[in-house]
Backbone as CSV, one residue per row, in Angstrom:
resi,resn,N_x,N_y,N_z,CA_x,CA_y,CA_z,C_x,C_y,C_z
1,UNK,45.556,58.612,46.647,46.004,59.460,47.740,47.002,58.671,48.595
2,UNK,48.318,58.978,49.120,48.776,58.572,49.568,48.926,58.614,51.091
3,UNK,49.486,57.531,51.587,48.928,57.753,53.278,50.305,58.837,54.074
4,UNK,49.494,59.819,55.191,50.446,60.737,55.799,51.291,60.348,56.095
5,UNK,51.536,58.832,56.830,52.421,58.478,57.611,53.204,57.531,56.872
6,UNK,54.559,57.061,57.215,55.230,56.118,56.477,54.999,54.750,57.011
7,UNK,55.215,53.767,56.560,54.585,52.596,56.763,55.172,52.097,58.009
8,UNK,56.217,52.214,58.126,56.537,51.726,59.686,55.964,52.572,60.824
9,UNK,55.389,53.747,60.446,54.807,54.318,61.572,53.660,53.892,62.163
10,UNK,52.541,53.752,60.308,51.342,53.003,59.971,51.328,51.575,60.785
11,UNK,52.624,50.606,60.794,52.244,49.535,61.421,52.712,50.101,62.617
12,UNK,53.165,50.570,63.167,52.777,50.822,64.710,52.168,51.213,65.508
13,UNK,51.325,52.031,64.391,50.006,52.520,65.128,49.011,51.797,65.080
14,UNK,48.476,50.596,64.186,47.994,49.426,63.605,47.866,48.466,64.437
15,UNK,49.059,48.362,65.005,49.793,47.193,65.989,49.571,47.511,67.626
16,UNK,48.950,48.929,67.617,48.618,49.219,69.225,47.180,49.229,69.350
17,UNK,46.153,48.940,68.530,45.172,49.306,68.334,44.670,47.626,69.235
18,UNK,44.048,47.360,70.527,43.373,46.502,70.855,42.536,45.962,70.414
19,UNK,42.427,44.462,70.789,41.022,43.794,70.839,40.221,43.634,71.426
20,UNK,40.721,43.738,72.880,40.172,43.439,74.123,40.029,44.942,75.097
21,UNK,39.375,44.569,76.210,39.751,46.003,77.005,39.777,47.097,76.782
22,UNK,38.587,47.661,75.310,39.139,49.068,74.737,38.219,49.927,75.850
23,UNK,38.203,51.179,75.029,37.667,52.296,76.218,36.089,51.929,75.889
24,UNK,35.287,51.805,74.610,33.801,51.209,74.666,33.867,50.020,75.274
25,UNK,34.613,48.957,75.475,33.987,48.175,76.443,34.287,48.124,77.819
26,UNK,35.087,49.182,78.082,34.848,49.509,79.576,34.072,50.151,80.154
27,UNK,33.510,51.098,79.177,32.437,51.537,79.320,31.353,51.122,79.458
28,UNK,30.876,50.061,78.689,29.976,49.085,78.907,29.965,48.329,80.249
29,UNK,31.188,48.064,80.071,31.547,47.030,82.124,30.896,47.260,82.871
30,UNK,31.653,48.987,83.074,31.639,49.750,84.294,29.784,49.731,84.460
31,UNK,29.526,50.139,83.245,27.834,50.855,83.651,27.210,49.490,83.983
32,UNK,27.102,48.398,83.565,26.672,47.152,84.178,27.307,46.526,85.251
33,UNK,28.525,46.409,85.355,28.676,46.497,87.220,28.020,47.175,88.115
34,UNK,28.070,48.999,87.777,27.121,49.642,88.754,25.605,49.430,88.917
35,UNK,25.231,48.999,87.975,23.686,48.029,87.958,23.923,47.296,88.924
36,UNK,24.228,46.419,89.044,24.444,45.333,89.625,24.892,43.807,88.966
37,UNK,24.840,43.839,88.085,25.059,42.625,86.791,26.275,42.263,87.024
38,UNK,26.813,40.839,86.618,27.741,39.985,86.843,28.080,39.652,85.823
39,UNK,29.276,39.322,85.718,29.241,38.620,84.223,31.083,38.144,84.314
40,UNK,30.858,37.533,83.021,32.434,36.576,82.324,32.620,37.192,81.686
41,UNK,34.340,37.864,81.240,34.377,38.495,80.008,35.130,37.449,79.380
42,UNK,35.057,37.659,77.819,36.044,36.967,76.774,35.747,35.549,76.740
43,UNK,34.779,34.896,76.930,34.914,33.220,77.135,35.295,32.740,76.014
44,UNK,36.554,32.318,75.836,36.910,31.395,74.815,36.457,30.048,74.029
45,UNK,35.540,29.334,75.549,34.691,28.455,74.897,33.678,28.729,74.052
46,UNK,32.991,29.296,73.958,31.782,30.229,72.715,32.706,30.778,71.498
47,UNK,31.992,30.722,70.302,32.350,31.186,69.241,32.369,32.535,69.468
48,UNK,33.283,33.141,68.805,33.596,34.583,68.649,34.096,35.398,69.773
49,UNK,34.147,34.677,71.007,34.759,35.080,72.552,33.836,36.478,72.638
50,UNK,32.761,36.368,73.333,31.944,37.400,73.263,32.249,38.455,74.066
51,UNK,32.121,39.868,74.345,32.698,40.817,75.307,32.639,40.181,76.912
52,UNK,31.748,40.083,76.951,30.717,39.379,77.935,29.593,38.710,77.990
53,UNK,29.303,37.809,79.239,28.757,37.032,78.999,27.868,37.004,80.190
54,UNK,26.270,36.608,80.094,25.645,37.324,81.037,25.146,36.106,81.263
55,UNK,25.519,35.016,81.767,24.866,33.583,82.212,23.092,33.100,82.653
56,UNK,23.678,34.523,83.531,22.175,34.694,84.614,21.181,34.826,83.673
57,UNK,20.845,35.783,82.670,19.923,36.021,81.645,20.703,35.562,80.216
58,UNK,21.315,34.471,80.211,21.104,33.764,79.048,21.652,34.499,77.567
59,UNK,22.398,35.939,78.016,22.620,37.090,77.087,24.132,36.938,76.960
60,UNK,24.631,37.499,75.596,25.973,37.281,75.192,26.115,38.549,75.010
61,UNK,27.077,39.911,74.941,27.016,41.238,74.406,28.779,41.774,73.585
62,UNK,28.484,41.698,72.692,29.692,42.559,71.977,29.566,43.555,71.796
63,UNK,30.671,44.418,72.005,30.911,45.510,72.245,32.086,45.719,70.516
64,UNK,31.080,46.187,69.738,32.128,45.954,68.086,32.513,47.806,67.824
65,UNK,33.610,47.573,67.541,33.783,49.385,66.855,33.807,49.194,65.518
66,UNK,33.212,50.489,65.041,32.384,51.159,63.836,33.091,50.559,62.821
67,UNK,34.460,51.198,62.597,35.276,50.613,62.185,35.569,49.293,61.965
68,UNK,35.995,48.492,62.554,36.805,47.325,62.654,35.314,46.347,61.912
69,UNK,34.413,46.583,62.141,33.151,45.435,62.196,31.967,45.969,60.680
70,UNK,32.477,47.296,60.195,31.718,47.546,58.963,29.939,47.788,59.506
71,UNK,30.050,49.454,60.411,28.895,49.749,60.807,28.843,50.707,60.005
72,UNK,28.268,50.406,58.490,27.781,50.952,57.788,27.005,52.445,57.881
73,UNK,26.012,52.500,58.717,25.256,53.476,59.194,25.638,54.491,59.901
74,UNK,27.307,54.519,60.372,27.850,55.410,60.843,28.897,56.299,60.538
75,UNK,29.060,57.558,61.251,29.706,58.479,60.493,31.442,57.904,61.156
76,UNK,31.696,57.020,61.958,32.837,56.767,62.746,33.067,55.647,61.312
77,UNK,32.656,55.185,60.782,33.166,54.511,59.682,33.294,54.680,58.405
78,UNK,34.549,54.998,57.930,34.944,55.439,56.450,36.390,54.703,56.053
79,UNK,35.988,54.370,54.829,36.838,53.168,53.950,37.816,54.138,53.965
80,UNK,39.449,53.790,54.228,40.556,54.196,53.895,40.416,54.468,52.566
81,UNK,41.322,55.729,52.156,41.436,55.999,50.633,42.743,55.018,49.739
82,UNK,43.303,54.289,50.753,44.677,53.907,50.559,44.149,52.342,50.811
83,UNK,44.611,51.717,50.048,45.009,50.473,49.952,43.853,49.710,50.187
84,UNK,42.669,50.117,49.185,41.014,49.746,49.534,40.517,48.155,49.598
85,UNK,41.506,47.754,48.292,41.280,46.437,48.667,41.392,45.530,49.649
86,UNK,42.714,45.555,50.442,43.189,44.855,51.473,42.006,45.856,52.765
87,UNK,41.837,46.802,52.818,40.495,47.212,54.004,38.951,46.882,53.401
88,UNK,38.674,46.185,52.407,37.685,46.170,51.927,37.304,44.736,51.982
89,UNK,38.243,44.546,52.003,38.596,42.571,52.434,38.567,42.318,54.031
90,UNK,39.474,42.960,54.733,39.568,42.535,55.799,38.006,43.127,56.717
91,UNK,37.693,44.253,55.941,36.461,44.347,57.018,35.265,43.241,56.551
92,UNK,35.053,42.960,55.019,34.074,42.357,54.969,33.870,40.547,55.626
93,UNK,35.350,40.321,55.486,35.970,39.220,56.082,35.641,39.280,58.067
94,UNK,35.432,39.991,58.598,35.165,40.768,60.153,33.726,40.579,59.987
95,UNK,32.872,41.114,59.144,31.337,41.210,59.179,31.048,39.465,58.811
96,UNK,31.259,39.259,58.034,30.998,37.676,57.877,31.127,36.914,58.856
97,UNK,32.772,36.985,59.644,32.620,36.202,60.801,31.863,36.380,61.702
98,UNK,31.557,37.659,61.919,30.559,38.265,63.294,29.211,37.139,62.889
99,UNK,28.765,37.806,61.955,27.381,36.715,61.135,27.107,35.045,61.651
100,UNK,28.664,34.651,61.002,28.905,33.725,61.461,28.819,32.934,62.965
101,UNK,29.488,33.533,63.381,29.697,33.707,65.384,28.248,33.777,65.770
102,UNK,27.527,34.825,65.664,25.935,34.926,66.316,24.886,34.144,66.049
103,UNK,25.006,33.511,64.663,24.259,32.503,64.104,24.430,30.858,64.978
104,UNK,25.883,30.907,65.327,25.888,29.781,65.912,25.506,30.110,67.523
105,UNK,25.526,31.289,67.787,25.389,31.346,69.387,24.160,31.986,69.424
106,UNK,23.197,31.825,68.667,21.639,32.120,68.653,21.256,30.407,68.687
107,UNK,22.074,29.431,67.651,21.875,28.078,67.950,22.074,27.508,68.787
108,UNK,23.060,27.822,69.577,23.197,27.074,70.955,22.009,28.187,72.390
109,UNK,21.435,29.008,71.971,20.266,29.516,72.405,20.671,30.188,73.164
110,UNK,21.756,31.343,73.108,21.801,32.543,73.769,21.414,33.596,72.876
111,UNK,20.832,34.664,73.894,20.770,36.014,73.471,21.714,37.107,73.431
112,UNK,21.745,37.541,72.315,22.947,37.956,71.557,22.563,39.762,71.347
113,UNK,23.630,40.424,72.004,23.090,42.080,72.307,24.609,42.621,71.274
114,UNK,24.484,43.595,70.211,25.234,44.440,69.996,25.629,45.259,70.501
115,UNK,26.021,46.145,70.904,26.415,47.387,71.201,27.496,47.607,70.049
116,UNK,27.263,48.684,69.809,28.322,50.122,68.803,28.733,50.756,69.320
117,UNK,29.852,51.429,68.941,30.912,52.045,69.749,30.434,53.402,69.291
118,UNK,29.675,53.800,67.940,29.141,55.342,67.974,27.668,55.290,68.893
119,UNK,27.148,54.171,69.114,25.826,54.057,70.541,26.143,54.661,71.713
120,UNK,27.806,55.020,71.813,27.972,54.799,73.319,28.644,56.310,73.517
121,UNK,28.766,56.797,72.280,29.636,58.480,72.271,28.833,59.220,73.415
122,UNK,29.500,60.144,74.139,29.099,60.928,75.358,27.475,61.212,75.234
123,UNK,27.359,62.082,74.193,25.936,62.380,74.508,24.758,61.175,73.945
124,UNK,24.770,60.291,73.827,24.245,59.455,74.137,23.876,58.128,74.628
125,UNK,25.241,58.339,75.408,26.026,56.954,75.753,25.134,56.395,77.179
126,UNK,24.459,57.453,78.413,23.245,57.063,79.159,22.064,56.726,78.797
127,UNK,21.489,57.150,77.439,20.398,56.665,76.682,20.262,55.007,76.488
128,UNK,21.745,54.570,75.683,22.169,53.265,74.934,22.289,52.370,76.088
129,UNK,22.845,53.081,77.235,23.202,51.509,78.277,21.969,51.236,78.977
130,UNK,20.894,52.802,78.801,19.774,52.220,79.536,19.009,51.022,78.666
131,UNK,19.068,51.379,77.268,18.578,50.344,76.371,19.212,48.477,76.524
132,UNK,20.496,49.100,76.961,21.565,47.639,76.468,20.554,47.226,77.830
133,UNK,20.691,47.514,79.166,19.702,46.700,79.965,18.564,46.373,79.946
134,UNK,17.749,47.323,79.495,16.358,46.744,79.126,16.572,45.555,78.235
135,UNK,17.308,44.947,77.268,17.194,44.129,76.324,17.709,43.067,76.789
136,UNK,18.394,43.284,77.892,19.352,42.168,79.245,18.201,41.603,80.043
137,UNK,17.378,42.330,80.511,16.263,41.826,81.369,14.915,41.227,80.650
138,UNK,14.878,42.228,79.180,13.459,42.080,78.973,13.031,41.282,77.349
139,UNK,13.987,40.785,77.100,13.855,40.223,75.546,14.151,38.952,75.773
């Protein structure tokens, strides 16, 4: 199957797509600021520059989309029909490092919170942040 768009369009739409600052992890921010919670975003010193970083309780939290990170279990993630190898590579290459990254920052003895970007879709996105805090305070 070939892709709708022509390739220079493809990399420009490719090329706007963030790492940082997307709309799930502002979402995440916002609802833990209004808690009251503090935090560092992006620390470069830690492996994998975590979304945030929750000092006070010892908690690290990424904020990964479905996509980009190979959340299997969700309907927001589906393998391109086009060019499978190079997306079949680069995501599994994304899941490994994540692996990687948490393994070492479970060794240096922080607690390490996922969040998913289909966790956080409207209708159940007050459910998930009440969870993401309980697991901030209570794990």
């Amino acid at each position: 199957m070939a892709d709708k768009v022509d390739k220079k369009r493809r990399s420009e739409i490719m090329s706007s797509i963030r790492g940082q600052n997307t709309k799930p992890e502002m979402i995440v921010r916002k609802y833990l600021f209004s808690k009251g919670f503090r935090y560092r975003l992006h620390d470069k010193s830690l492996p994998g520059k975590p979304d945030i970083k929750l000092t006070k309780y010892n908690s690290l939290v990424f904020i990964n989309g479905c996509f980009w990170h190979g959340h299997t279990d969700c309907k927001i993630y589906v393998m391109p029909k086009t060019n499978k190898k190079f997306w079949y590579s680069k995501i599994e290459n994304n899941v490994e490092r994540d692996k990687r990254n948490i393994e070492l920052l479970k060794n240096l003895g922080w607690k390490i919170i996922v969040v998913w970007e289909c966790e956080i879709k409207r209708k159940n996105r007050e459910l998930a942040l009440q969870n993401l805090v309980d697991k901030i305070l209570n794990e």
